[in-house]
N, C-alpha and C positions, 0 to 999 in steps of 0.2 A: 927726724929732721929738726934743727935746732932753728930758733926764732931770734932777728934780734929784738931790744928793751921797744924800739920804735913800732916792730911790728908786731908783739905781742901788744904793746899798751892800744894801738891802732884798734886790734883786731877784740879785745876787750870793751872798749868803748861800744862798736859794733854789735856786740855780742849782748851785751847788758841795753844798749837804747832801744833794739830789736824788741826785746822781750822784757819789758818793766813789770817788776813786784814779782820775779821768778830767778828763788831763791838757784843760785850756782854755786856748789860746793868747790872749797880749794882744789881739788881731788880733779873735779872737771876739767879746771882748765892747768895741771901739771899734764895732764894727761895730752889732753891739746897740744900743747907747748912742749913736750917733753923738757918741763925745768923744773926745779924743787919750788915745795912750798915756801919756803920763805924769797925765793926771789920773786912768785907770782903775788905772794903780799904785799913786793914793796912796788909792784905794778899796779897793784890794786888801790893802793895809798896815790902815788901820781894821780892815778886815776878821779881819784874822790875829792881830792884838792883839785884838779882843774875844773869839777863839773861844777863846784860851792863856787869858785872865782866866778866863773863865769855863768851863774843861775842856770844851770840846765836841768837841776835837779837835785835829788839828793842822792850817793854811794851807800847805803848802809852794811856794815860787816856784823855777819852775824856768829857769835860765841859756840860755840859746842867744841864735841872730839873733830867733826868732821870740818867744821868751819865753812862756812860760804859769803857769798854776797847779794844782793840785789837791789836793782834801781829804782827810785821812786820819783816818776815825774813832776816836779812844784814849778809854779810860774810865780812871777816876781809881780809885783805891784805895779814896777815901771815896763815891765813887757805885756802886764794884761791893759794897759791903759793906754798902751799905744796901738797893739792890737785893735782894744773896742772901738777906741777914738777915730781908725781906720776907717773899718767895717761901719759903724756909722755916719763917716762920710758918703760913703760910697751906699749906703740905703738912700740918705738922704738925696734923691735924685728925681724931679718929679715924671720923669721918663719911666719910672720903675712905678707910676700908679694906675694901675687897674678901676674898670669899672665896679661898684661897692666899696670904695679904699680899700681895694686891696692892694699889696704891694708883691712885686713881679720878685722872688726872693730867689728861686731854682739855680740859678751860676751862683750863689754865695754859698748855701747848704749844700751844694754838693760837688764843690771845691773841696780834693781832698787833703789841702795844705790846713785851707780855712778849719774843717770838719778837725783836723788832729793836733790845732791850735785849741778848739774849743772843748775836745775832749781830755785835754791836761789842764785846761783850769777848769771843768768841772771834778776834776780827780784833784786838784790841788782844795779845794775848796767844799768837797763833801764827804763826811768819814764815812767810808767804805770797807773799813778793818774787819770789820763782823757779815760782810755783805757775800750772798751766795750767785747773784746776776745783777746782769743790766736788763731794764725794762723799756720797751717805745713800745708804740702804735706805728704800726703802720703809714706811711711810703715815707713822706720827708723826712721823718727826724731819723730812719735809718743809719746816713752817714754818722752824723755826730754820735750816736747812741752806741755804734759801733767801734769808734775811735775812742768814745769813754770808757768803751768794754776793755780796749786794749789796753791804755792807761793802768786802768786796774786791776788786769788781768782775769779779768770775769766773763763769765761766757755772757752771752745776748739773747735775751730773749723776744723774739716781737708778737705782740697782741695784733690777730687779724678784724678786718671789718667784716671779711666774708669768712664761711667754716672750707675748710682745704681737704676735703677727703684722704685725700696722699696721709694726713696727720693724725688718723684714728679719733678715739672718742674726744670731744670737744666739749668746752663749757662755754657756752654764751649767755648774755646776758646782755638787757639795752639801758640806757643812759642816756642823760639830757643833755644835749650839746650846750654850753656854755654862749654860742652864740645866737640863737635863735629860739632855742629850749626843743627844739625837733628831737623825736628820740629817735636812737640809731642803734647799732649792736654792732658790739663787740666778743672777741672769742679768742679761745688757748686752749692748745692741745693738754687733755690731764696728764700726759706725761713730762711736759714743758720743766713745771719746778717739782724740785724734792720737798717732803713734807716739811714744813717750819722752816722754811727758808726765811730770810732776809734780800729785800731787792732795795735798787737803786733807779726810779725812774726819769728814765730824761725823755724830754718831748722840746718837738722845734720851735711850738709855738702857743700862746697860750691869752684868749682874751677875756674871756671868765672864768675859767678852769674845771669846765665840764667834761672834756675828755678826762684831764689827770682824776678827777673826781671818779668818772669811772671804772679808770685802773686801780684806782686805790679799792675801789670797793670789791674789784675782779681778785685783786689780791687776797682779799680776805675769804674770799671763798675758796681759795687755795692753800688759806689758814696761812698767809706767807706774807710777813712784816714789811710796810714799807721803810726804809732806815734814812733816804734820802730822796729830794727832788731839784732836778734841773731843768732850767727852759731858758732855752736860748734868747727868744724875744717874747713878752710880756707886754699887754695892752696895759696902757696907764688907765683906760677907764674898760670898766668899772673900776674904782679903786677897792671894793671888796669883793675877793673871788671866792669858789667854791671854795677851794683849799689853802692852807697855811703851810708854813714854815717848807718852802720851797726857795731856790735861788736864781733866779733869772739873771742872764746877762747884759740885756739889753731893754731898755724899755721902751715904748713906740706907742705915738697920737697921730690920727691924720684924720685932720680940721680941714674939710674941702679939699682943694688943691695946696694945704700944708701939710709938710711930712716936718713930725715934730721926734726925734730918736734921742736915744742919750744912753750913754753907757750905765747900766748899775754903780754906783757910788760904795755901796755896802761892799760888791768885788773887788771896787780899786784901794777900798779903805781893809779890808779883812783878811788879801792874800798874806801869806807866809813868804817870808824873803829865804 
C-alpha cells in the first residue's frame, strides 16, 4: 500500500511522540510506508523542522550504516512558565486547605495531562543520558514519576511502605520522615534494579526531604547511583533540607489561612529553548 507525503509525515509525528528517546531506524519506517529511503528522510526533515518551530521538542537523526531517529521531549522557558504560573493559580485556593496546612492536591497530581506536562520538564531539565530507571515512593508521585519514565524512556521503579510478598526477597530499611522525624520503612524488591545502576528520583512532594533522603540511602544499598532528583512541590521552610542538588518545580508556604506558592525561577531561568 502506498502512503501519501501528508499521511506518512502525519503518521511519523505519531509514531516518534508515542515513544520518545527510542531510536527508529530508516529501514522501519520504508518498510512501514513501502517508500525509499531517501524519500522517508525528506519526511523526516519536514518533520524535525516543524517540531524546532513550534518547541515540541527535539527530531534527532542518528548517523550509521542503518540510520535512524528519535525524539527527545524539551519544554520552552515560555511554556514552562505558563504552565507553573497556572497550576499555581489554581493551588493558590484557600478551599484547597486542610486541617495541619495541608493542601487538598489529589485532582492536580493525578491529572494526566497535568502529570505528562510535568514529566517533560523534568526530562528537559535533568541529564538522564547515563540513567538505568525512574525512582518514586509510593502512591502520589506515581503519575508524574511515570510520565517521566516515559519522557525518558526508562522503566519505573517504585519503592514500597509495605513488603508485597507477590515481590520475593525484599530489602527494607527505615528513615526519618522529614516532617515530624517519626521513622517509617521503606522497601524494594532485590530484583527491582540491576547491579550499578544509575536512577533518577522523582517524588511529589518534599518538606524537609526525609523521604528523598531515604531513597537515596535505599539506593545505596543496592550500590545504584543516584544521577538526578525531581519534586514537584517543595516547602520553602525549612530553608535547609536533607538533601541537595535536586529540582523542584514549585515552591510552597502556608502561613495560617495563607497559601503562599510560586513557580521555581531557577526552571523558568534554565530550561533549554
Amino acid at each position: 500500500m502506498k502512503f501519501k507525503r501528508t499521511e506518512r509525515i502525519g503518521a511519523i509525528v505519531k509514531i516518534l511522540s508515542d515513544n520518545p528517546n527510542k531510536i527508529y531506524t530508516l529501514s522501519y519506517f520504508t518498510e512501514q510506508f513501502n517508500a525509499a529511503k531517501s524519500t522517508i528522510s525528506e519526511d523526516l526533515l519536514v518533520v524535525k523542522n516543524v517540531f524546532e518551530k513550534l518547541h515540541l521538542g527535539k527530531v534527532i537523526t542518528i548517523s550509521g550504516a542503518a540510520g535512524g531517529v528519535k525524539y527527545i521531549p524539551k519544554t520552552s522557558k515560555e511554556e514552562n512558565a505558563e504552565f507553573l504560573i497556572d497550576l499555581c493559580n489554581r493551588i493558590n485556593d484557600s478551599e484547597r486547605l486542610l486541617s495541619g496546612s495541608f493542601l487538598y492536591l489529589i485532582d492536580l497530581i493525578y491529572d494526566p495531562g497535568i502529570a505528562s506536562r510535568i514529566g517533560k520538564i523534568f526530562a528537559s531539565n535533568i541529564d538522564y543520558s547515563d540513567a538505568d530507571y525512574v525512582v518514586t515512593m509510593e502512591t502520589k508521585g506515581i503519575p508524574m514519576a511515570l510520565m517521566t519514565a516515559n519522557a525518558m524512556n526508562l522503566p519505573l521503579v517504585i519503592i514500597r511502605k509495605d513488603i508485597k510478598v507477590s515481590e520475593g526477597p525484599t530489602l527494607s530499611m527505615t528513615y526519618a520522615s522529614g516532617n515530624n522525624g517519626k521513622l517509617e520503612s521503606m522497601s524494594l524488591p532485590r530484583r527491582a534494579l540491576k547491579p550499578n545502576s544509575k536512577v533518577i528520583i522523582i517524588d511529589d512532594f518534599m518538606r524537609g526531604g526525609g523521604t528523598i533522603k531515604g531513597m537515596i540511602d535505599l539506593m545505596k544499598e543496592f550500590n545504584a547511583e543516584v544521577a538526578g532528583i525531581g519534586v514537584f512541590i517543595s516547602m520553602m521552610k525549612p530553608e535547609k533540607k536533607m538533601v541537595e542538588d535536586y529540582i523542584s518545580l514549585i515552591q510552597l508556604d502556608v502561613e495560617g489561612d495563607e497559601i503562599i506558592v510560586k513557580p521555581n525561577r531557577d526552571i523558568l531561568e534554565g530550561t533549554e529553548e
